[in-house]
Structures are given as structure tokens and as C-alpha cells.
Backbone as numpy.savetxt, mean C-alpha at the origin, in Angstrom:
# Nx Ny Nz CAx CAy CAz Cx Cy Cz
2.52 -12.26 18.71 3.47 -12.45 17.63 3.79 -13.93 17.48
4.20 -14.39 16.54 4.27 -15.75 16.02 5.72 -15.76 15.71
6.34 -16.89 16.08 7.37 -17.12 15.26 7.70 -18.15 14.80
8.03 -17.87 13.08 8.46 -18.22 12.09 10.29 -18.82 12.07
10.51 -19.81 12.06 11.51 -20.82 11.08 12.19 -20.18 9.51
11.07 -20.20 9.00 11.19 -19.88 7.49 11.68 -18.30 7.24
12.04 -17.83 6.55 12.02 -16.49 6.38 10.18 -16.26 5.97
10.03 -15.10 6.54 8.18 -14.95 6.31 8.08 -14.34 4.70
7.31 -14.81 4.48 6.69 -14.68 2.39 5.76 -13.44 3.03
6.07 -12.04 2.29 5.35 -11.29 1.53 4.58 -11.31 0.20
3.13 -11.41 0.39 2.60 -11.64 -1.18 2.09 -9.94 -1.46
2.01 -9.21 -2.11 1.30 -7.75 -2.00 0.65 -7.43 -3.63
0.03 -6.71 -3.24 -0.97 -6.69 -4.88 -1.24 -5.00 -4.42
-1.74 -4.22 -5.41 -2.16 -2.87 -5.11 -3.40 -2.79 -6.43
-4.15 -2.11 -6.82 -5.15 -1.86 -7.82 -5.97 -2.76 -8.08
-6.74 -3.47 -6.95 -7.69 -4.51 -7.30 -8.41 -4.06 -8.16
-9.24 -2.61 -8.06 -10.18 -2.02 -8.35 -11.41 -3.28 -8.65
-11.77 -3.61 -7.89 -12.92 -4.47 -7.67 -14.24 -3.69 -7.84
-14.99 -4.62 -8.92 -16.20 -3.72 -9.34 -17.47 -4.87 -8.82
-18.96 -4.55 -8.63 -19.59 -5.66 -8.45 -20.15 -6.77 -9.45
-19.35 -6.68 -10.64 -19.36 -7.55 -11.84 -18.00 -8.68 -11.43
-17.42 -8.58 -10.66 -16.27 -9.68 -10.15 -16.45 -10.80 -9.35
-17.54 -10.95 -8.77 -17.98 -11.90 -8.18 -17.40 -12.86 -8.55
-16.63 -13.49 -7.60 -15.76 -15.08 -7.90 -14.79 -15.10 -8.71
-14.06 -13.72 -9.15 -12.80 -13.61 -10.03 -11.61 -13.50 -8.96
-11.90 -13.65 -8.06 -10.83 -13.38 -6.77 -10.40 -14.34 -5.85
-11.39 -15.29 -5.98 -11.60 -16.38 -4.80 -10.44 -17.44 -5.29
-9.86 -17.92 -6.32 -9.00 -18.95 -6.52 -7.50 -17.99 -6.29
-7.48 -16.82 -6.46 -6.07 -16.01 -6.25 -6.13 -15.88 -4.91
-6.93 -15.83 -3.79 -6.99 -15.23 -2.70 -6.23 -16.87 -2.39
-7.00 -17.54 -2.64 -6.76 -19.12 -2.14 -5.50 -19.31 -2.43
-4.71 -19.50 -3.40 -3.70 -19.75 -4.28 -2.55 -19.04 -2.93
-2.55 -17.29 -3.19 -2.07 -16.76 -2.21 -1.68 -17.13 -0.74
-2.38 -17.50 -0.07 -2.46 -18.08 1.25 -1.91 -19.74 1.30
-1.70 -20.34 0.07 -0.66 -21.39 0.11 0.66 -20.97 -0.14
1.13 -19.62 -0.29 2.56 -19.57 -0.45 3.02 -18.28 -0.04
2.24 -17.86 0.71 2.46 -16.80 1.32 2.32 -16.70 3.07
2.64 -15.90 4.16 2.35 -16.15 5.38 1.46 -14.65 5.44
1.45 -13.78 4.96 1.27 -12.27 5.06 0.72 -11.50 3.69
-0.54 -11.28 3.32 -0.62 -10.67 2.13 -1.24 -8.77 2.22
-0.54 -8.24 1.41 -0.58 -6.73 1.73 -1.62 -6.47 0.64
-2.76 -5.44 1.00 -3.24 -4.99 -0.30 -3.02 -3.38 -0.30
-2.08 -2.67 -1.05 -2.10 -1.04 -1.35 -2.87 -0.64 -1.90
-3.90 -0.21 -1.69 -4.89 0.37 -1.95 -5.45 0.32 -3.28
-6.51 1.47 -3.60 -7.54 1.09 -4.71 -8.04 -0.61 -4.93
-8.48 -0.92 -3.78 -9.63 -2.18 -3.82 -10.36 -1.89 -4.14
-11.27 -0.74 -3.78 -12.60 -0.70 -5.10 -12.48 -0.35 -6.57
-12.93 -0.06 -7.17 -13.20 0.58 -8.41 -13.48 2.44 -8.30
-15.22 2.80 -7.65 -15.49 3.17 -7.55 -15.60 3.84 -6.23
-15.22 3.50 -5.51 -15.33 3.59 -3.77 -17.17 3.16 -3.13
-17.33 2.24 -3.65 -19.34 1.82 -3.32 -18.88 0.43 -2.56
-19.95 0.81 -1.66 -20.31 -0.32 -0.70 -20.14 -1.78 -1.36
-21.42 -1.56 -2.65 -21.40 -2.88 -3.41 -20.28 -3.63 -3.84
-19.09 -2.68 -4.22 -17.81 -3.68 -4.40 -17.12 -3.80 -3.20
-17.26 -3.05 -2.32 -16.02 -3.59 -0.62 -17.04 -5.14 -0.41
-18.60 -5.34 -0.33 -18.78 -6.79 -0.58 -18.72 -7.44 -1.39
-18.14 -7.19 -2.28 -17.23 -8.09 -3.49 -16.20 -9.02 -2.55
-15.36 -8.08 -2.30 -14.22 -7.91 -1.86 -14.26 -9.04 -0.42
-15.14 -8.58 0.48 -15.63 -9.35 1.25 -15.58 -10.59 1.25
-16.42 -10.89 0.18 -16.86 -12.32 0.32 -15.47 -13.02 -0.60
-14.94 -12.57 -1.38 -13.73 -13.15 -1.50 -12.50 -13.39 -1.03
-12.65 -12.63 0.12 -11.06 -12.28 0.52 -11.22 -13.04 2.07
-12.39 -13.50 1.78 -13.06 -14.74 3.28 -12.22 -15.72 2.87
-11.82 -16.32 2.22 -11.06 -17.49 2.03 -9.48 -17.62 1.96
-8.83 -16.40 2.42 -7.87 -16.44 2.35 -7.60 -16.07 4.13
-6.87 -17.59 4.82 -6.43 -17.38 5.75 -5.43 -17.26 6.73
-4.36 -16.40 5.90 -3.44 -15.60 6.80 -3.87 -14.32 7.02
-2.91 -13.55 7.76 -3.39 -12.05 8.34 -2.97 -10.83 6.88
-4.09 -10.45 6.43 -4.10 -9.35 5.22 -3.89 -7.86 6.22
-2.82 -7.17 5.50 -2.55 -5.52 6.03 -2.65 -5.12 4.63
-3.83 -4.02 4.92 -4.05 -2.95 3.53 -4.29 -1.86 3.98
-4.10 -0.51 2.84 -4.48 0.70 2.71 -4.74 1.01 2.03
-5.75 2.63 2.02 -6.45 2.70 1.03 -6.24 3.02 0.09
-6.74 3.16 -1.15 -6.61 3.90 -2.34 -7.43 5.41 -2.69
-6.81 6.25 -3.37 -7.98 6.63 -3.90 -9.44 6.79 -4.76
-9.10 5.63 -5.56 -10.29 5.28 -5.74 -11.40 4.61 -4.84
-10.78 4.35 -3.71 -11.68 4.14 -2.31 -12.17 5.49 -1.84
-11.61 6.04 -1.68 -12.50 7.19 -1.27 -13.07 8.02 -2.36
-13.44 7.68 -3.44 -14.07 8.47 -4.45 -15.64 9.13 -4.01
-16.18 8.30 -3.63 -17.45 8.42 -2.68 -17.68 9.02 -1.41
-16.56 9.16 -0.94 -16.61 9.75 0.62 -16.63 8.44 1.73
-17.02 7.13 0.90 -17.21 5.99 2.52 -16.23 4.97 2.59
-15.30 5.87 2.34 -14.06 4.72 2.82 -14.16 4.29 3.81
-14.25 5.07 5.02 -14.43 4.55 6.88 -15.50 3.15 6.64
-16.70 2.94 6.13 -17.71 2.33 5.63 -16.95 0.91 4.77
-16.32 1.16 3.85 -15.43 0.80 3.07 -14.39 -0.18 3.94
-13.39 0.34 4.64 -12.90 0.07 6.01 -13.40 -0.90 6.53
-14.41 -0.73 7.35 -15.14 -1.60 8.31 -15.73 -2.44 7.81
-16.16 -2.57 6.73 -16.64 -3.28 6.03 -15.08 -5.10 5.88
-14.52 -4.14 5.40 -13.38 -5.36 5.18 -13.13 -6.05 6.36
-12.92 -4.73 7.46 -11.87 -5.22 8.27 -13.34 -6.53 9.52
-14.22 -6.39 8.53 -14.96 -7.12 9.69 -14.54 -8.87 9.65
-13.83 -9.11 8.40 -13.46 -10.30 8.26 -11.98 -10.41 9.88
-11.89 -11.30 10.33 -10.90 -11.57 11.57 -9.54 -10.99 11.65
-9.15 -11.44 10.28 -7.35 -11.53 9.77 -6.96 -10.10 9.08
-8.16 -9.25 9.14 -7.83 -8.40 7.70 -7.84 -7.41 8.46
-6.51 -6.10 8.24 -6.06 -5.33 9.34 -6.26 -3.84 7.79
-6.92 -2.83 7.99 -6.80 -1.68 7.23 -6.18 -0.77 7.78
-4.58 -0.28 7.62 -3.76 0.90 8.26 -3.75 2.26 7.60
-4.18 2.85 8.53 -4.45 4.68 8.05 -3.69 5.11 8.82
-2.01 5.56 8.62 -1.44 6.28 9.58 -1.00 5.38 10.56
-1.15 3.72 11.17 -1.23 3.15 12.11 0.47 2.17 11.69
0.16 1.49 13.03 1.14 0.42 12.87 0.48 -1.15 13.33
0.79 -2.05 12.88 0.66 -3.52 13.57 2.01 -4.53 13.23
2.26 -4.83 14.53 3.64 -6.22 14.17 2.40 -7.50 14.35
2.99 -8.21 12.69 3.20 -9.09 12.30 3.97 -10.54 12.54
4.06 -11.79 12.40 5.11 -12.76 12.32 6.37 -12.04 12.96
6.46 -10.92 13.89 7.61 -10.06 14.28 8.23 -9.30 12.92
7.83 -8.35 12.27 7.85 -7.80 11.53 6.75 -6.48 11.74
7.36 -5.42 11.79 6.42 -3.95 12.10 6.38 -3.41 10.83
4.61 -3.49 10.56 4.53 -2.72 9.41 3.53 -1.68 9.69
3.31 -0.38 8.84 2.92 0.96 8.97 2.48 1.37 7.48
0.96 2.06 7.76 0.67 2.18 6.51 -0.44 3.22 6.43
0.56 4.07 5.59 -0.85 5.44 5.25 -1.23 5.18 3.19
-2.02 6.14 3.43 -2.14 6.16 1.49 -1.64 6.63 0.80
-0.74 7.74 1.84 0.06 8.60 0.74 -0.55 10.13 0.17
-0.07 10.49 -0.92 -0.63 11.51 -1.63 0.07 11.88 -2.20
0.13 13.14 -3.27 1.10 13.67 -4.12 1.62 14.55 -4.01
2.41 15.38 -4.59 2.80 16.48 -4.65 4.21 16.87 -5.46
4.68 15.36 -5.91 6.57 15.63 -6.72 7.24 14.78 -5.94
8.63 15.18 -7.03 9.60 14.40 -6.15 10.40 15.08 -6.66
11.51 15.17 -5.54 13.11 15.79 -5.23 12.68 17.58 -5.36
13.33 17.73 -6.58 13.50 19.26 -6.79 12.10 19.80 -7.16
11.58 18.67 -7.83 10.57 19.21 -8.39 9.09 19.28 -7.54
8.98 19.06 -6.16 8.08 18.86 -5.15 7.69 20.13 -5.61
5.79 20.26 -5.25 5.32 21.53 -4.98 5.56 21.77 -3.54
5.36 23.49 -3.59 5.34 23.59 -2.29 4.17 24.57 -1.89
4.22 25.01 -0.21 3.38 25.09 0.59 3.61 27.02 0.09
2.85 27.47 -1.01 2.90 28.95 -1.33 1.99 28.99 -2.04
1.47 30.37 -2.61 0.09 30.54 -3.39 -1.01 30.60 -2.90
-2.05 29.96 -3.63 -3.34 29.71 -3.50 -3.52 29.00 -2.19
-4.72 28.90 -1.85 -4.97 28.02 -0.16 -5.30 26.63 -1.13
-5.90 26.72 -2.27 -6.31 25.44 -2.78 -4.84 24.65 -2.97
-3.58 25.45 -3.35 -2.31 24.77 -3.55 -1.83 24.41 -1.98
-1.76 25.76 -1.23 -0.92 24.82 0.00 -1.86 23.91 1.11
-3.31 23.65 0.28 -4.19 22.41 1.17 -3.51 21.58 0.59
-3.45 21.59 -1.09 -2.65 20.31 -1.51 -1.58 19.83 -0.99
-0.61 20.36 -0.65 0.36 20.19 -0.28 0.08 19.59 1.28
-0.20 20.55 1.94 -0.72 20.12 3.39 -1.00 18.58 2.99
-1.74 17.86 2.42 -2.51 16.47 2.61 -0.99 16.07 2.41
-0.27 16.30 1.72 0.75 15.73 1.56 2.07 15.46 2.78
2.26 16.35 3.52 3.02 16.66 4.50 2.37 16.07 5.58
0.90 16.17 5.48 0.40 15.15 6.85 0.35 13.53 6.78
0.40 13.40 5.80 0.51 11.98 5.19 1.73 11.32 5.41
2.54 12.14 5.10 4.04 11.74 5.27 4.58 11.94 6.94
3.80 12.54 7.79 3.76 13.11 9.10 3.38 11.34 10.06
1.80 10.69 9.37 1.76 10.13 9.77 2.35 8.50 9.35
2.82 8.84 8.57 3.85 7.17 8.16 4.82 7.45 9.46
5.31 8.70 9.74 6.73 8.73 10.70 6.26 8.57 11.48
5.09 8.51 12.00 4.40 8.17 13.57 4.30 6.91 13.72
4.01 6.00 12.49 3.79 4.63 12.77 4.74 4.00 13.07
5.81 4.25 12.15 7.28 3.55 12.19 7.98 4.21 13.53
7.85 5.44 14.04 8.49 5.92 15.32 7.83 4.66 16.15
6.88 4.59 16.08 5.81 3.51 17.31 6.39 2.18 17.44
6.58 1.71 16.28 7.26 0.45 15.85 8.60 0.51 16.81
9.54 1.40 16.35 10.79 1.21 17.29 10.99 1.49 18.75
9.97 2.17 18.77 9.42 2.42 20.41 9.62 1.31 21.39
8.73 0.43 20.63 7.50 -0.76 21.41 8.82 -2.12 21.26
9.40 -1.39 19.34 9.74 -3.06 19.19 11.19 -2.46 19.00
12.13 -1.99 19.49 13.12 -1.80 19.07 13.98 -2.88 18.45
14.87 -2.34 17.28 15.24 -3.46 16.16 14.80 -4.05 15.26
13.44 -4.16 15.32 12.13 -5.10 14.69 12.77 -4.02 13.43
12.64 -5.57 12.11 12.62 -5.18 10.80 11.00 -4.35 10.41
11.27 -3.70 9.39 10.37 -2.67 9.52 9.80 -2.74 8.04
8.66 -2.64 7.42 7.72 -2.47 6.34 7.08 -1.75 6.35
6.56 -0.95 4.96 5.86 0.47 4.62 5.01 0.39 3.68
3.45 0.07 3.79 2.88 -0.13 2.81 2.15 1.11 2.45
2.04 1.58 1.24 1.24 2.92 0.34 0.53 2.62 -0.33
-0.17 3.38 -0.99 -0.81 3.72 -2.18 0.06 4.24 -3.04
-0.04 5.66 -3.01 1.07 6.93 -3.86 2.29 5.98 -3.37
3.18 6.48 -4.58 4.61 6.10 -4.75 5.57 7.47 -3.84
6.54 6.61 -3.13 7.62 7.65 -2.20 8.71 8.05 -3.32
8.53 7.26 -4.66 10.22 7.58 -5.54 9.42 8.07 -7.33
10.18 8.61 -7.61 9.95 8.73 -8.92 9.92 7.15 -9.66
11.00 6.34 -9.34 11.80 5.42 -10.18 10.21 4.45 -10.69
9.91 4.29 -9.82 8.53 3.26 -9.92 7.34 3.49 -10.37
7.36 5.00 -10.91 6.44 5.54 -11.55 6.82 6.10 -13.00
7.91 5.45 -13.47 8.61 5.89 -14.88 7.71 5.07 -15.76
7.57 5.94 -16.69 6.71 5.07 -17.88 5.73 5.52 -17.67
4.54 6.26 -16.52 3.51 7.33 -16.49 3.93 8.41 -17.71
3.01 9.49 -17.88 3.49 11.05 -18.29 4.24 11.48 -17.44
5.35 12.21 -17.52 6.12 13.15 -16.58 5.21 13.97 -16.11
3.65 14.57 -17.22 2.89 15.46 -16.19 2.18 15.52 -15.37
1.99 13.68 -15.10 1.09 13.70 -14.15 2.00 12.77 -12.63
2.86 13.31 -13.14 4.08 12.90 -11.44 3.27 13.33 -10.52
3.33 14.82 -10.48 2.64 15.10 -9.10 1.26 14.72 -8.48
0.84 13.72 -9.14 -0.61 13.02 -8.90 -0.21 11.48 -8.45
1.07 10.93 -8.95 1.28 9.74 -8.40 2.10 9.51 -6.86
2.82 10.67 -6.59 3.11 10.75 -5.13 4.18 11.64 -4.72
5.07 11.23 -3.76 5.37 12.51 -3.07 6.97 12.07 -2.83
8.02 13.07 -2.76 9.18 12.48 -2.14 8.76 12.75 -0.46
8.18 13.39 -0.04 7.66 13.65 1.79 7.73 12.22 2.08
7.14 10.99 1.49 6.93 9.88 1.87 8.06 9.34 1.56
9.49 9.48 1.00 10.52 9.23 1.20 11.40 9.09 2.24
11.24 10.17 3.13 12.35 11.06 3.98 12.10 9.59 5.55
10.42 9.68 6.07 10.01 8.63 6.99 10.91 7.47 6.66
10.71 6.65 5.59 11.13 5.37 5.49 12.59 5.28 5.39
13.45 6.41 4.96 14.91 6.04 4.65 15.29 6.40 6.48
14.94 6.98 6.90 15.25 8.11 8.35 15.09 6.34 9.50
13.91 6.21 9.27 13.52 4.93 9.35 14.19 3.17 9.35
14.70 3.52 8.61 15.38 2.64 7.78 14.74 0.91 7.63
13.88 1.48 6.89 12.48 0.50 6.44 13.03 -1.01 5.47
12.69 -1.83 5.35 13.45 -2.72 4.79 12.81 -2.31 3.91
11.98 -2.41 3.14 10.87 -2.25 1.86 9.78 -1.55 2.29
9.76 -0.88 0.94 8.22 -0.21 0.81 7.36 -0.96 -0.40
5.95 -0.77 -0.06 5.40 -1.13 -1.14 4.17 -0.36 -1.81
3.56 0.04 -2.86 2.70 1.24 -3.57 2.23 0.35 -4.53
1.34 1.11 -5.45 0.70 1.26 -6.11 0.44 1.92 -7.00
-1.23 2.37 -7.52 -1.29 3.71 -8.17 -1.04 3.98 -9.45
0.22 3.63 -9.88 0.68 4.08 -11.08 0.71 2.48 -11.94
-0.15 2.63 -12.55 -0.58 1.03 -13.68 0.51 0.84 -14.63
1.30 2.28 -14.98 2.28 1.72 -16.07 3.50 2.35 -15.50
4.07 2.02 -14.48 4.97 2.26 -14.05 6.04 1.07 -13.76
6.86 1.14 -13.02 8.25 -0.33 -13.08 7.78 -1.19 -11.43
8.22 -2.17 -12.04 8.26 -2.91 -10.60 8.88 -2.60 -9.43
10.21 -1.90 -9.58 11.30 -2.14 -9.03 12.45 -0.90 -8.78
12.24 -0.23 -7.83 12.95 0.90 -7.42 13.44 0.68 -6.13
14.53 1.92 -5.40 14.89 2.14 -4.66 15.28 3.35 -3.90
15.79 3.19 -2.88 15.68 4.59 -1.62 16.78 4.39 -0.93
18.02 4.48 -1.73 19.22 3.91 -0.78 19.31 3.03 -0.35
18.95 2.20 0.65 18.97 0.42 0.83 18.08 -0.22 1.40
17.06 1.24 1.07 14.95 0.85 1.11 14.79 0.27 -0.13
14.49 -0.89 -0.47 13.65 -1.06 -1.83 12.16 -1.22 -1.84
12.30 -0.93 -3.16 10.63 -0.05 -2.93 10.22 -0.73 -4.39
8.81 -1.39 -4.21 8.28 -2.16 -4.86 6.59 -1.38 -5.77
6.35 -1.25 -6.76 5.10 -0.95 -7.13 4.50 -2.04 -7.73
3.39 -2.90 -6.69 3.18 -3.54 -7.20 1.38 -3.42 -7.82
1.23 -2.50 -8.70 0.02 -2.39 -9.19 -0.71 -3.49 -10.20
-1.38 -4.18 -9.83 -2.06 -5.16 -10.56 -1.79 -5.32 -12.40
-2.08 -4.10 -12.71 -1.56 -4.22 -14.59 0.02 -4.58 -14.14
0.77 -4.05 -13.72 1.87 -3.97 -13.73 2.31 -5.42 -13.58
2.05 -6.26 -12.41 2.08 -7.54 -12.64 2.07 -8.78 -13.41
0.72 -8.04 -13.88 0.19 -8.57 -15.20 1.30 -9.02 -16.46
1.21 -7.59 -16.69 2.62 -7.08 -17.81 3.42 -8.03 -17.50
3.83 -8.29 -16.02 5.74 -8.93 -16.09 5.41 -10.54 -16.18
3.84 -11.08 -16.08 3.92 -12.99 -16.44 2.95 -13.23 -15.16
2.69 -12.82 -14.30 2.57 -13.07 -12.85 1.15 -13.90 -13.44
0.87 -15.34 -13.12 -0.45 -15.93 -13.37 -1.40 -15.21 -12.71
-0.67 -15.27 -10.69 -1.45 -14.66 -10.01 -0.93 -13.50 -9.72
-1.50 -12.41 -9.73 -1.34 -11.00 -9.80 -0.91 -11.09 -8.69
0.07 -11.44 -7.39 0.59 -10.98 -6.18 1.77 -11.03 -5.99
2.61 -10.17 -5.97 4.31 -10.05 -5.96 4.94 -10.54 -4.16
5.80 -11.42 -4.65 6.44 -12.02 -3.57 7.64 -11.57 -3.27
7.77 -11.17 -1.57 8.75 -10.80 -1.34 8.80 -11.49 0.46
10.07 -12.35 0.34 10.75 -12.46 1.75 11.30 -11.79 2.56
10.81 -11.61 4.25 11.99 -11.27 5.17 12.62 -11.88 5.97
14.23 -12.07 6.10 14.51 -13.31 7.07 14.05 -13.08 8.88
């Protein structure tokens, strides 16, 4: 662990969707990033397609950025089945940490990071009845949210007190996914991934996923950030990476 003077800079981006037509559209933001940031998060959907050919996109651009990167996946990473492939692929660069369910402290800062999944939020959650095809759905959902609480339990274990971070894919709140269809809520995420981080008491979360959704929600005195690449876009950001400090 390192310690920091400054309060540590969060930079986080989610929806690269990196295709192998990007070659060198990444390399001056990656750079840019790593001058004003100590820590950059990527929430998932880095590929496009989930293909080899764009995680070495990705690769060779994200070589030039040298602080320590924590990401997770998207689903459009696993569209293909080789996320693990996908994975290893990234994480072969030194600094670049991919969390499935896991934890790593940071600049003294414990962060934990699954992908999430869907299923509703509050009242309106599906639940575990019906069809086996409905309560598998659900299941991915409940295990997902099973293993965010494992990471962050680990965190206070090891690091008791340590400020705490939650990076996703799927969104834990409705609020940050307003401006989607209402009908496709249950595809952008879950309140299950709520319950970990407030129980928790996570300083911030951060997601993805939802392209026309808000920047800027909350979880009681979790704030919870979607920072999906359009979305950025939309609010001025030159460089698509949303900044956030912890003291």
C-alpha cells in the first residue's frame, strides 16, 4: 500500500466498447488520465463484441497509462463466452487488476468488484418463482450480489476501517438508470446489489451499462455514480473519465 498526501483522484469510465477499428483512439485519453488521476476504474463493457481482437485493442492502449487500473466486466465482454481469455489478456499488462467477485486495497482504499446483473429494483425486483429459466435469472442475480458482500466482508476483515469502493457494471439504484425505458429496468440491474454496499457502508459505487441514464445517484450516504461513456460525453467531458476524490 502506498501512501498518499493528497486526497487520491478517482478517474472511472464504463462502456469503452472497444472495437478493432480503434486503434490509437485511446492512447492520448489513457495518457491524459494518468496525469490527473492516481487510480483509474474501468466498469465493464470494454469490448464491443466480447473478441479477442478488441481486448488487443485495448491492450496496446491501455499500455501507456501508468497508474494501477481496477476493472470489471461487462456484458458485452462476455458475449462470446471468452471473457476469462478477455481477462488475461488485459490483466497481462502489470498495473491492470480485473475483479470478479474479488477485492484489492489500493493507495489504502479497498475496492471490490463484481458485474452485477439484473433483475429490478425495490418493489418491483423479480423473484425466485416460476419457470427454472426465471429463477436461474434471478439466481445470477442473488449470486452476484452474494459475491460483492464477500469482497467488501474481506476488505473489513484484513483492513478494518479502510474506506471502501464498489465498482459494477449493472446499476445497484434505479436513480442512475432514469431516462432508459422503464421496460427494460430489469436488464439494467438489481436492487440485490444495493443491500452489500449500504450494509457495507461503501463510500461510492460506480456502474455503467445504461448509455442514457444520469450521472448521479444515491444509496443513503453511498453515492453512486454511472459513469457510462455516452453519458459523459453528453455532460462536456473532453476526456470521457469521471473524477472522483477520496480523502
Amino acid at each position: 500500500m502506498t501512501d498518499t498526501k493528497h486526497p487520491v483522484r478517482i478517474a472511472a469510465v464504463a462502456d469503452l466498447h472497444i472495437t478493432a477499428a480503434d486503434k490509437g483512439q485511446w492512447t492520448e485519453c489513457f495518457k491524459e488520465v494518468a496525469t490527473q488521476a492516481d487510480i483509474l476504474l474501468l466498469c465493464g463493457d470494454l469490448t464491443d463484441t466480447g473478441d479477442e481482437s478488441e481486448a488487443a485493442v485495448l491492450y496496446d492502449e491501455l499500455k501507456v497509462c501508468n497508474i494501477p487500473v481496477i476493472g470489471v466486466m461487462g456484458n458485452h465482454d462476455c458475449e462470446k463466452g471468452r471473457q476469462k481469455i478477455i481477462c488475461n489478456m488485459i490483466q497481462g499488462i502489470t498495473n491492470v487488476h480485473i475483479l470478479d467477485g474479488e477485492a484489492i486495497v489500493v493507495h489504502d482504499i479497498g475496492f471490490a468488484g463484481v458485474k452485477g446483473f439484473g433483475g429490478g429494483f425495490d418493489g418491483h425486483m423479480l423473484s425466485m418463482f416460476g419457470e427454472n429459466a426465471m429463477k436461474a435469472f434471478v439466481q445470477e442475480a442473488v449470486d452476484e450480489a452474494l459475491h460483492l458482500d464477500r469482497a467488501l466482508a474481506k476488505i473489513e476483515k484484513e483492513h478494518p476501517g479502510m474506506k471502501k469502493l464498489a465498482l459494477l457494471h449493472y446499476s445497484p439504484v434505479s436513480e442512475t438508470i432514469a431516462g432508459e425505458p422503464e421496460q427494460i429496468y430489469p436488464f439494467l440491474g438489481s436492487s440485490r446489489l444495493a443491500e452489500p454496499l449500504a450494509r457495507h457502508k461503501v463510500v461510492a459505487a460506480f456502474h455503467g451499462h445504461a448509455h442514457h441514464g444520469r450521472l448521479e445517484g444515491h444509496l443513503g450516504d453511498v453515492k453512486v455514480f454511472n459513469v457510462a461513456k455516452p453519458i459523459l460525453l453528453g455532460a462536456g467531458y473532453k476526456h470521457p473519465f469521471f473524477m472522483f476524490e477520496v480523502s
